[in-house]
N, C-alpha and C positions, 0 to 999 in steps of 0.2 A: 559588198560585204567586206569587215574590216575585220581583219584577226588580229589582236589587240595583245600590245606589250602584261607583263604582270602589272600590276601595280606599283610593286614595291622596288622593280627595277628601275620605273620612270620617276618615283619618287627618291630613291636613290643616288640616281643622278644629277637630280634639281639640285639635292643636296650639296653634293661632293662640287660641282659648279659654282654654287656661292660660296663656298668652303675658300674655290681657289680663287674667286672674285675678291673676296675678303682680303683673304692675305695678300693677294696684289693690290690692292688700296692700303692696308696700311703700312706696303714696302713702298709704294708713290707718297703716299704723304708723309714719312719717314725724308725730309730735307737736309740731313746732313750728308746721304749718300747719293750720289747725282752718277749711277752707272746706268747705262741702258737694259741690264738684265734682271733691273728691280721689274721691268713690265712684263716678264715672261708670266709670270704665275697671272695675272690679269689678264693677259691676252690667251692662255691659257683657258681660262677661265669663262670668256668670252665664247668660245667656240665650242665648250662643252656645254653650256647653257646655251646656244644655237643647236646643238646636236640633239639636246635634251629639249626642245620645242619643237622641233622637227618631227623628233618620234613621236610628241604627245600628239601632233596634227597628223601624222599621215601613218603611223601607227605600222606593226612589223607589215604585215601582208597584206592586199587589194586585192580581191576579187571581182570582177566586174566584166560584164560583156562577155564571154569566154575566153578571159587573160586572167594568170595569175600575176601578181607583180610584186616583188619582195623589194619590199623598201628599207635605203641605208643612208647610210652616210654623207649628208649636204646633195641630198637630190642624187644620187646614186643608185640607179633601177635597173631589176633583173626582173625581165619578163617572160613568161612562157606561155601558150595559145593550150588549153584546155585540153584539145580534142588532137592536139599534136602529143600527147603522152603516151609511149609506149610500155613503161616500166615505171615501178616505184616499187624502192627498196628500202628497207627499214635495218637501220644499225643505230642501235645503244640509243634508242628510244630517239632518235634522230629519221627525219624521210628526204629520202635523194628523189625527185622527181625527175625521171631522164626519155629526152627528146633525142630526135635523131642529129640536131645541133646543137643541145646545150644541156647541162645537168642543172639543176638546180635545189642547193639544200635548205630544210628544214630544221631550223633548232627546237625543239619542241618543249625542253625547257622556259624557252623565253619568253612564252605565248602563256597569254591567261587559263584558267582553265576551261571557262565558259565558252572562250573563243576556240580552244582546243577542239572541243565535240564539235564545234558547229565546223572546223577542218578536218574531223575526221567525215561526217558526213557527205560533206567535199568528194573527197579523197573515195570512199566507199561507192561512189554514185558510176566509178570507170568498172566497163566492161572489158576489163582486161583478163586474160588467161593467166590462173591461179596461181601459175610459177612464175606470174610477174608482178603480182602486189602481193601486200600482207594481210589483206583484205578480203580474204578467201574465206565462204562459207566452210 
């Protein structure tokens, strides 16, 4: 299961990516200035438009197997084993999932809505003792 960026962030990005794609093309083909920092905003550009197909492929969070796996940045993964959770806390609409070696957070803004529920679902299914999730009857 995939918990999925908003929409409007990944479209967001696509944007601002050709935004800085653009103006590093027309500071490259601008031939009267021959410095090497006309290709910043290109190469710039380059790597948020990789960043930004990254997220639309592998999308914020993976659930799968009993791992959770928060995905980032150019293949950058934080993974956590399901059934190894002892706690989860909740601050400013945000969730800390916390193991005996690793915490892992949850931006819950950044997550669709749709995908939302279906982590809270998630999240509601641990049998943990009340004063350790926010998930309490």
């Amino acid at each position: 299961m995939k918990i999925k960026f908003k929409k409007k962030r990944l479209i967001y990005n696509l944007v601002l990516s050709t935004f800085y794609i653009a103006i590093g093309l027309e500071k490259i083909l601008d031939f009267e200035n021959t410095r090497w920092t006309k290709y910043v905003f290109f190469i710039i550009g380059l790597i948020y438009l990789i960043s930004s197909l990254l997220e639309i492929r592998n999308q914020y969070l993976t659930i799968e197997n009993g791992t959770l796996q928060k995905n980032g940045f150019f293949g950058y993964h934080k993974k956590i084993n399901l059934k190894d959770i002892i706690q989860i806390k909740e601050f400013a609409g945000d969730y800390k999932l916390i193991t005996e070696q690793t915490v892992l957070k949850i931006n819950t803004e950044l997550i669709d809505p749709n995908s939302l529920e279906e982590l809270y679902t998630v999240l509601k299914e641990f049998n943990l003792p009340t004063d350790k999730t926010p998930f309490h009857n």
